[in-house]
Backbone as a ProteinNet text record, in pm:
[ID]
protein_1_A
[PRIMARY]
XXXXXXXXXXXXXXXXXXXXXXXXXXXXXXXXXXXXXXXXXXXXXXXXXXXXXXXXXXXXXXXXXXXXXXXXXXXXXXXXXXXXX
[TERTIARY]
391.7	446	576.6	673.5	859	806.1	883.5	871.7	920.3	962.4	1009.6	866.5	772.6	631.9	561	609	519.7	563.2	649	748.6	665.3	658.1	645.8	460.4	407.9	252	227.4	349	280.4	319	448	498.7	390.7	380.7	260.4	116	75.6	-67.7	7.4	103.3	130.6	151.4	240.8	257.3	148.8	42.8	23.2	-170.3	-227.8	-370.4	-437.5	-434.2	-551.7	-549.7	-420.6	-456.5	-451.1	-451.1	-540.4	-609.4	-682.7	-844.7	-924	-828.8	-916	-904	-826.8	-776.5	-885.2	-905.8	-1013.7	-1155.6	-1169.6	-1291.9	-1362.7	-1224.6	-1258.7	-1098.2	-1076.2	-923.8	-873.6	-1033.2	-1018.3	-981.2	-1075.6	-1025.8	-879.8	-875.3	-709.4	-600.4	-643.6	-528.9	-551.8	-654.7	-717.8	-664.2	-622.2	-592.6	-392	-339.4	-223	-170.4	-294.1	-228.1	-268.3	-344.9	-354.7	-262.6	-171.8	-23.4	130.2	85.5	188.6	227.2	167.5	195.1	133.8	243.1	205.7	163.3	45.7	23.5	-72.2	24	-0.3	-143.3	-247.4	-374.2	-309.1	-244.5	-222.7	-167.6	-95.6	-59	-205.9	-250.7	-430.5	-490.7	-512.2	-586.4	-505.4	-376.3	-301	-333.5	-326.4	-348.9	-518	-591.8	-720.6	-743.9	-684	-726.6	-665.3	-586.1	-498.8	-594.9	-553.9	-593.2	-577	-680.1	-703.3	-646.3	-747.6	-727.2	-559.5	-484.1	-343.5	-240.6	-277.8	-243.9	-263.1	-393.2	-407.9	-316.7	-312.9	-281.8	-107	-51.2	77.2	97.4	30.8	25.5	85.2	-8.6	-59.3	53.7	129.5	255.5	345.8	344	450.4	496.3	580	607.3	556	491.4	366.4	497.6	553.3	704.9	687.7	687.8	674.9	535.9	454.6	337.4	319.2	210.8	254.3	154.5	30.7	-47.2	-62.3	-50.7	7.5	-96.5	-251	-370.8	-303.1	-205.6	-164.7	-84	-112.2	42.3	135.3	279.9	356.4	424.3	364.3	400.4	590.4	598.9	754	799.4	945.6	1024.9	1128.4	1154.8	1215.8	1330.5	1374.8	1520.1	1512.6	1356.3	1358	1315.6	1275.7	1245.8	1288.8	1280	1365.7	1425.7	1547	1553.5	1504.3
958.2	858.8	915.9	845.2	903.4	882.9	995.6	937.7	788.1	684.5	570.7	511	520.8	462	484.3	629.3	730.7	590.8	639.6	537.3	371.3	327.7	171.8	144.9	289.8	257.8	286.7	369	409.2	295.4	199.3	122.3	-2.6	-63.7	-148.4	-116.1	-5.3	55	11.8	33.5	-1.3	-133.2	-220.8	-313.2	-478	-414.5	-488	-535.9	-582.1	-552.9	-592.1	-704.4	-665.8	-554.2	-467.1	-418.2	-274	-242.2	-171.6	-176.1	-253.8	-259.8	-311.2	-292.7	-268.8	-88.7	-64.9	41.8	142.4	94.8	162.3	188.6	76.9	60.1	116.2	114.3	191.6	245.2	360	401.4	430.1	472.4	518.8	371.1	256.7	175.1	137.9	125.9	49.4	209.5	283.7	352.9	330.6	306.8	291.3	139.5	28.8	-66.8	-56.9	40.4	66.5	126.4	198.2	292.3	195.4	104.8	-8.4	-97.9	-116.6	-195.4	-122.8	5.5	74.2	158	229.9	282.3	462.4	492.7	665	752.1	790.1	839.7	979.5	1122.7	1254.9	1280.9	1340	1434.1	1469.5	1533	1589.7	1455.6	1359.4	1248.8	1210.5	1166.3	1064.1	1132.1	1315.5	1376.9	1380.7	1348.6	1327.3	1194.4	1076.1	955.6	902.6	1026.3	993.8	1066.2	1145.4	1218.7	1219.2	1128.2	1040.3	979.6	1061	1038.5	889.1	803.1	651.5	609.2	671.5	657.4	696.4	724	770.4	632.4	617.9	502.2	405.5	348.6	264.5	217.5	358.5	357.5	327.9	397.4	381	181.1	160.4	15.6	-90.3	-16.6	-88.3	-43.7	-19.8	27.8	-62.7	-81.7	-189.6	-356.7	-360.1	-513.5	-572.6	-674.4	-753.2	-861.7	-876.3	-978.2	-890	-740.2	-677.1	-697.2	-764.1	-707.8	-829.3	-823.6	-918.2	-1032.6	-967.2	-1072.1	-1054.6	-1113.1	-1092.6	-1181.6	-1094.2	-1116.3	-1128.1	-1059.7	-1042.4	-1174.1	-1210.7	-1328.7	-1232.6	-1271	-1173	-1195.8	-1184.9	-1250.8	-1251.8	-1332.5	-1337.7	-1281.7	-1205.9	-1118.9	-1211.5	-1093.8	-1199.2	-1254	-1134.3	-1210.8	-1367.9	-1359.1	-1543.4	-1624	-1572	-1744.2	-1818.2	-1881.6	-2008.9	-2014.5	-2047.5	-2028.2	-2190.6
1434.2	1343.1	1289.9	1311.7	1273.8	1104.7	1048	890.8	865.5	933.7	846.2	888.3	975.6	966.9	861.3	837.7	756.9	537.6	549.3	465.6	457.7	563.4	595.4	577.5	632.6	627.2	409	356.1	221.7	126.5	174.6	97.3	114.8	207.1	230.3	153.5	178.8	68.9	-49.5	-104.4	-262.2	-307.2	-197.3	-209.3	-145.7	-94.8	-4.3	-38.9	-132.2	-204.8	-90.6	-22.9	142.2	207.6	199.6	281.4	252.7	102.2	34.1	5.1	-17.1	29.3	118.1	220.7	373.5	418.7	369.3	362.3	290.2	179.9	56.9	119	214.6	260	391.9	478.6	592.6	678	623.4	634.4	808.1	866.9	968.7	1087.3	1008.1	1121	1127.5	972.9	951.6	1058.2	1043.8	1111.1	1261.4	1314.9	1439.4	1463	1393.2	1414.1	1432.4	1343.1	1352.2	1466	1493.8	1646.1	1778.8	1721.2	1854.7	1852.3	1716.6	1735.4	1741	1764.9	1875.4	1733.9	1626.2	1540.2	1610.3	1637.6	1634.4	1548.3	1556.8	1444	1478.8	1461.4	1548.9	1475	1505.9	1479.2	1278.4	1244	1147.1	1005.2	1119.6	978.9	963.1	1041.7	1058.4	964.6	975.2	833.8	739.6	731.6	606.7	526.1	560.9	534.4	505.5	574.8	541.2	447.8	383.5	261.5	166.5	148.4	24.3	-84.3	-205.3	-289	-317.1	-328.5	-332.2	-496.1	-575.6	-732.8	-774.3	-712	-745.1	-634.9	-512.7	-481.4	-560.4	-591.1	-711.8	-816.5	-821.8	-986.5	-987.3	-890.5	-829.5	-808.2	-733.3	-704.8	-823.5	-954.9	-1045.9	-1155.2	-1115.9	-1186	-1191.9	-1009.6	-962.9	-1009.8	-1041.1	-1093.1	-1013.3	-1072.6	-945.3	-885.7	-927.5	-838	-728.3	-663	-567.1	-462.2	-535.2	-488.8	-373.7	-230.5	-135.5	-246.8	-301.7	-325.4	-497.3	-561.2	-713.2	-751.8	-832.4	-908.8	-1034.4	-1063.6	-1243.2	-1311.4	-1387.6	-1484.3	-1516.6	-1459.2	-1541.4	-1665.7	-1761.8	-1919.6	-1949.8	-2009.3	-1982.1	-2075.3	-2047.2	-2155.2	-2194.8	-2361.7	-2429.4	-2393.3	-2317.1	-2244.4	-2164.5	-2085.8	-2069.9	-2120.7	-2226.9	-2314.1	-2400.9	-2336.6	-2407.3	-2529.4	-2605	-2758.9	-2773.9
[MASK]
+++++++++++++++++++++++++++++++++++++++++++++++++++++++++++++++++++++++++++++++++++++

């Protein structure tokens, strides 16, 4: 996996809630599904990515302005700069 996969598979986990938690649930297939859509991914990234701390992805995720996020569970309460006078 060139680092911009490496990049593209961590930005998706943050940004992406299906598929962090398909991910959460069974990491080995989702990478097994990546390397069956032509995602390289050497012996050493595969134990890298499978031993990613989940609770810090999370939490990372959950940081993110949900305007980023693919699937946006949150209301994003509006600031004062947009409301209305």
């Amino acid at each position: 996996m060139s680092q911009r996969s490496v990049e593209a598979f961590l930005g998706r986990l943050a940004t992406d809630e299906e598929f962090r938690e398909r991910f959460k649930t069974d990491r080995g297939a989702v990478l097994d599904e990546l390397v069956a859509g032509g995602a390289p991914i050497t012996p050493v990234e595969r134990r890298a990515l499978l031993g990613l701390d989940f609770e810090s992805c999370e939490k990372f995720a959950g940081l993110l302005d949900p305007r980023l996020q693919k699937v946006c569970t949150r209301r994003v309460p509006p600031t004062e700069s947009s409301k209305a006078p």
